[in-house]
Backbone as JSON, one array per atom type, in Angstrom:
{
  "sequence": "XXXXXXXXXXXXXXXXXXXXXXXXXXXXXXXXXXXXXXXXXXXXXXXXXXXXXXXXXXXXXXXXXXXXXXXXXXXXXXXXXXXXXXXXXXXXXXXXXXXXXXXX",
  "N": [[-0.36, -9.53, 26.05], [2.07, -9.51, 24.07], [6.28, -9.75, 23.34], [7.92, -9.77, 20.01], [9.88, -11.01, 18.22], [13.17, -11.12, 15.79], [15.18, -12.47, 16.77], [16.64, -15.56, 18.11], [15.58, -17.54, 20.89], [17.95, -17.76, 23.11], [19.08, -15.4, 22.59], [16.91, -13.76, 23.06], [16.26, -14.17, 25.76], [18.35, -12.92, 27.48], [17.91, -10.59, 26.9], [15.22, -10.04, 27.65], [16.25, -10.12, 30.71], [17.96, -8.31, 30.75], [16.62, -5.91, 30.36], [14.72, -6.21, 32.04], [12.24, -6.88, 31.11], [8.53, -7.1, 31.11], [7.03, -8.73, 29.75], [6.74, -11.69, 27.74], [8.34, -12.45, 25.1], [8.46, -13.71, 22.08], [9.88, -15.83, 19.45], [10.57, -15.31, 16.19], [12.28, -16.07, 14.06], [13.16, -16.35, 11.35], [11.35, -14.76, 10.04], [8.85, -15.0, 9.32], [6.18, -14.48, 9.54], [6.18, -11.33, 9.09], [6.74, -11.49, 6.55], [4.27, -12.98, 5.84], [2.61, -10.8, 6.61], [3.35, -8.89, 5.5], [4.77, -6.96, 6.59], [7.1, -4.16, 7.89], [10.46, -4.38, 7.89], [14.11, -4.13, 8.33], [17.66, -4.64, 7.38], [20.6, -5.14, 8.79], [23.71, -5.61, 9.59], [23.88, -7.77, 7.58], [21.74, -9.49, 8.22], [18.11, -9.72, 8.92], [15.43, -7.82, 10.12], [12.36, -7.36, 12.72], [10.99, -4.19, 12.17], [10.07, -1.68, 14.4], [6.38, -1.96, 15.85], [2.99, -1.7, 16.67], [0.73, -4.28, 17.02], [-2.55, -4.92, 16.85], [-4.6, -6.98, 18.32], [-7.0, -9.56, 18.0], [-9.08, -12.21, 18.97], [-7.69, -14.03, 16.72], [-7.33, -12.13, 14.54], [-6.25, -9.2, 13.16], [-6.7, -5.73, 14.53], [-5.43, -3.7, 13.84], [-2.83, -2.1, 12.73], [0.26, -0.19, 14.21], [2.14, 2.05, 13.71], [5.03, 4.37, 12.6], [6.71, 3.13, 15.39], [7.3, 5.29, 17.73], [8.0, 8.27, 20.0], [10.33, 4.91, 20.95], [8.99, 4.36, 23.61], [6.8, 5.39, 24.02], [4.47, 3.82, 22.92], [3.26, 1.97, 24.66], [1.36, 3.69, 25.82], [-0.27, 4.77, 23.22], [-1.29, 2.41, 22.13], [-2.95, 1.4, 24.53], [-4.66, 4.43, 24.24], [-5.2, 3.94, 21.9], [-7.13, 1.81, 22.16], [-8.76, 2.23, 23.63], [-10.64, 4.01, 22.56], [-11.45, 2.41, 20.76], [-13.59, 0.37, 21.87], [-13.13, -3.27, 22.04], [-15.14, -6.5, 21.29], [-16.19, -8.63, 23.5], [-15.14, -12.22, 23.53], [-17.48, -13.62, 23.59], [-19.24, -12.15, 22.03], [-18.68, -12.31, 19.15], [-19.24, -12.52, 16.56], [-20.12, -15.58, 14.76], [-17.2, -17.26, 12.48], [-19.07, -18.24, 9.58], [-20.75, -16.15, 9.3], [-23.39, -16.39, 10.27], [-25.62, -16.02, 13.18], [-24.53, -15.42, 16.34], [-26.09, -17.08, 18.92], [-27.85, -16.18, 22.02]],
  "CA": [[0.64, -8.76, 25.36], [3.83, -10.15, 23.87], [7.15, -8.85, 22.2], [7.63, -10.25, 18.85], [11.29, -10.14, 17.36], [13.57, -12.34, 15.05], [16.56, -12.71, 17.25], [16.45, -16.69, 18.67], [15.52, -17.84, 22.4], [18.94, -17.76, 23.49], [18.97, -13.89, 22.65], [15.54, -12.67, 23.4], [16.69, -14.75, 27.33], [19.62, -12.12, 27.36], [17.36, -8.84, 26.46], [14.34, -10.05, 29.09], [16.81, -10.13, 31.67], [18.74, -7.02, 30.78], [15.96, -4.84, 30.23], [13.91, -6.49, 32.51], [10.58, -7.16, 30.34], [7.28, -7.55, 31.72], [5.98, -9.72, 28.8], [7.46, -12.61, 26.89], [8.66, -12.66, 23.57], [8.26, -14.78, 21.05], [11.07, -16.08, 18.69], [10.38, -15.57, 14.6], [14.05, -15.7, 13.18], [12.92, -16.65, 9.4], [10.54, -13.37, 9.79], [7.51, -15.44, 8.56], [5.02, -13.38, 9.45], [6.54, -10.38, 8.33], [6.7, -12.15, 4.93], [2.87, -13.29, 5.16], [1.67, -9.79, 6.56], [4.07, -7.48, 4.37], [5.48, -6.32, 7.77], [8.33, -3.92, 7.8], [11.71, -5.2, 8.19], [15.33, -3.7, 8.34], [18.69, -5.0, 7.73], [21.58, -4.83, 9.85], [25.02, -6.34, 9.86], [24.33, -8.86, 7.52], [20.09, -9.74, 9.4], [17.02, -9.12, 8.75], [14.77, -7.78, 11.76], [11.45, -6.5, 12.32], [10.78, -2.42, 12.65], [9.16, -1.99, 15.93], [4.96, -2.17, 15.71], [2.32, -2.18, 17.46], [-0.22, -4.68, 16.33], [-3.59, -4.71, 18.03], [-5.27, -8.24, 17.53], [-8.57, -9.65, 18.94], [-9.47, -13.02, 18.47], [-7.08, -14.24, 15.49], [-7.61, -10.54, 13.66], [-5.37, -7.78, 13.67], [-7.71, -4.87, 14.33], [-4.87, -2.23, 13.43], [-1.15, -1.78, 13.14], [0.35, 1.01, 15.16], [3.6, 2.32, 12.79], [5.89, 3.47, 12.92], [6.78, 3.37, 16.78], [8.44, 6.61, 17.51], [9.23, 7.55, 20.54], [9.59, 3.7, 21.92], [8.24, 4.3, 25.17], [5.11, 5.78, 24.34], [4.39, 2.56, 22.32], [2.3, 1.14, 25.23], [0.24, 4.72, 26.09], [-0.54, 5.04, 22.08], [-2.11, 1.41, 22.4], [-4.19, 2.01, 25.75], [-5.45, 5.11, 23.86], [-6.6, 3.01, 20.71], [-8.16, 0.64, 22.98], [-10.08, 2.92, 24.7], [-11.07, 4.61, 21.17], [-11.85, 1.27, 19.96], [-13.83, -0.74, 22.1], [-13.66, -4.48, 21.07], [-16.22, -6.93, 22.0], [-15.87, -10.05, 24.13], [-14.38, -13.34, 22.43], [-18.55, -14.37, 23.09], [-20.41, -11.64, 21.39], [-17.82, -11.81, 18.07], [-20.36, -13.52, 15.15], [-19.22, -17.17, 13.81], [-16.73, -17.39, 11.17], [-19.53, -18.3, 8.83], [-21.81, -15.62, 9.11], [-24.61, -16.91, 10.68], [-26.01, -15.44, 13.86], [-24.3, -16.03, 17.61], [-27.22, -17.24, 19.92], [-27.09, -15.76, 23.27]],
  "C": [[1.93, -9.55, 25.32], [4.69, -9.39, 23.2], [7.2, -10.22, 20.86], [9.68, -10.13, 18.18], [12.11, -11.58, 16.44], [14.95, -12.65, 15.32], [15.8, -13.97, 18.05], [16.34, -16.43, 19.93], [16.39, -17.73, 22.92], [18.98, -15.97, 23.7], [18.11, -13.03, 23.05], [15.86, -13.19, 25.04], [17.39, -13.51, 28.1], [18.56, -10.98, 27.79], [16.01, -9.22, 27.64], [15.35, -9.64, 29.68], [17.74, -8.33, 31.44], [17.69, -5.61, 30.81], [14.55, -5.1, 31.01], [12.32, -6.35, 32.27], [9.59, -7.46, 31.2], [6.38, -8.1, 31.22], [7.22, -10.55, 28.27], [7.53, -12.03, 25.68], [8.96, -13.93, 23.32], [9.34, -14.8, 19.78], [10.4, -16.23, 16.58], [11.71, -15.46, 13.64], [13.59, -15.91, 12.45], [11.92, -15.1, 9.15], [8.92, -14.12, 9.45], [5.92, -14.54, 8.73], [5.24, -12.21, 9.05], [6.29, -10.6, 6.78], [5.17, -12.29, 4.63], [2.18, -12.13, 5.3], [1.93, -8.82, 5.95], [4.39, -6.75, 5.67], [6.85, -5.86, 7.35], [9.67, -4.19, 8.36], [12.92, -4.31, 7.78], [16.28, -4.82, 8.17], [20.17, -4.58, 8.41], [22.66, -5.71, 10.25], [24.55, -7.86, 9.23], [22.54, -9.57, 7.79], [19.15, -8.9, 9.27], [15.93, -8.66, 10.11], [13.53, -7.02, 11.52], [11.7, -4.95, 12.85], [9.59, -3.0, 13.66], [7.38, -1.5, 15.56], [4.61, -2.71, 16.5], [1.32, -2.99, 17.02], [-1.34, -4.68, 17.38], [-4.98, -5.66, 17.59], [-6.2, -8.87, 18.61], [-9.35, -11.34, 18.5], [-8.93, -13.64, 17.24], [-6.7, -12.78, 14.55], [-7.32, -9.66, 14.21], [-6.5, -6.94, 13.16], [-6.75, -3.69, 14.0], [-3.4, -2.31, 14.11], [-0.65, -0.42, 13.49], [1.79, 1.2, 14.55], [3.89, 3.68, 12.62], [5.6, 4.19, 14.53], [7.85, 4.51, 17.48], [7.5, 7.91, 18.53], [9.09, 6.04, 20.89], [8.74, 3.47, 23.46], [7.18, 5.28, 25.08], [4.39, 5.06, 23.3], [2.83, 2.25, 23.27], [0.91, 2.0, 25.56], [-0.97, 4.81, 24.83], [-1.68, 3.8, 22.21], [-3.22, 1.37, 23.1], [-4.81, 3.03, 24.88], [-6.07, 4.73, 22.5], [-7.13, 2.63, 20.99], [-9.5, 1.03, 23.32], [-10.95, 3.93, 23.41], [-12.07, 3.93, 20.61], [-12.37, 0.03, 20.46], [-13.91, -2.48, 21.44], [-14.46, -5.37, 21.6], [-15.56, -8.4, 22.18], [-15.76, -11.11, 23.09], [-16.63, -13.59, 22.06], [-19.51, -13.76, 22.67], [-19.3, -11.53, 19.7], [-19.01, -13.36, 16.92], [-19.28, -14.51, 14.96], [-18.63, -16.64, 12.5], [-17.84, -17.71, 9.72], [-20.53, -17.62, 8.52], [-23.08, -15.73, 9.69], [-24.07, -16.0, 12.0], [-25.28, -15.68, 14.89], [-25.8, -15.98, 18.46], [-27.04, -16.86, 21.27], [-27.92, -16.43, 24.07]]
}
């Protein structure tokens, strides 16, 4: 699990420490993935930022976006209870990119 936001390393340093995080975040200031997944975005003084989401990804592949996030702190319960909804299967029972069979 990571956070995701488009405020630089310098700033996301700040907000760990102040809100004492229990995951990293990851720095996307240009938004680029927002842009390639059609992710929702706000502006604000001027800055573009993402709206808070849960994505829920398994091997490269988002299995389902969790929108909007409301309240924030039942973000992480909502998740656990997709999970557990939605078993997903180990990285070594997930079929080859090309279709063909996995051999066990």
């Amino acid at each position: 699990m990571f956070g995701l936001s488009a405020q630089s390393n310098a700033e996301q340093l700040e907000h760990v420490k102040l809100l004492a995080l229990p995951y990293p975040l990851l720095s996307d200031e240009q938004l680029r993935l927002s842009d390639q997944l059609g992710l929702a975005t706000f502006d604000f003084h001027g800055r573009r930022y993402f709206k808070r989401l849960t994505l829920i990804a398994n091997v490269g592949v988002i299995e389902d976006a969790l929108y909007p996030v409301s309240p924030p702190e039942q973000a992480a319960e909502r998740a656990l209870t997709w999970l557990a909804a939605h078993p997903v299967l180990p990285v070594t029972d997930h079929a080859p990119a090309d279709g063909t069979e996995r051999r066990h």
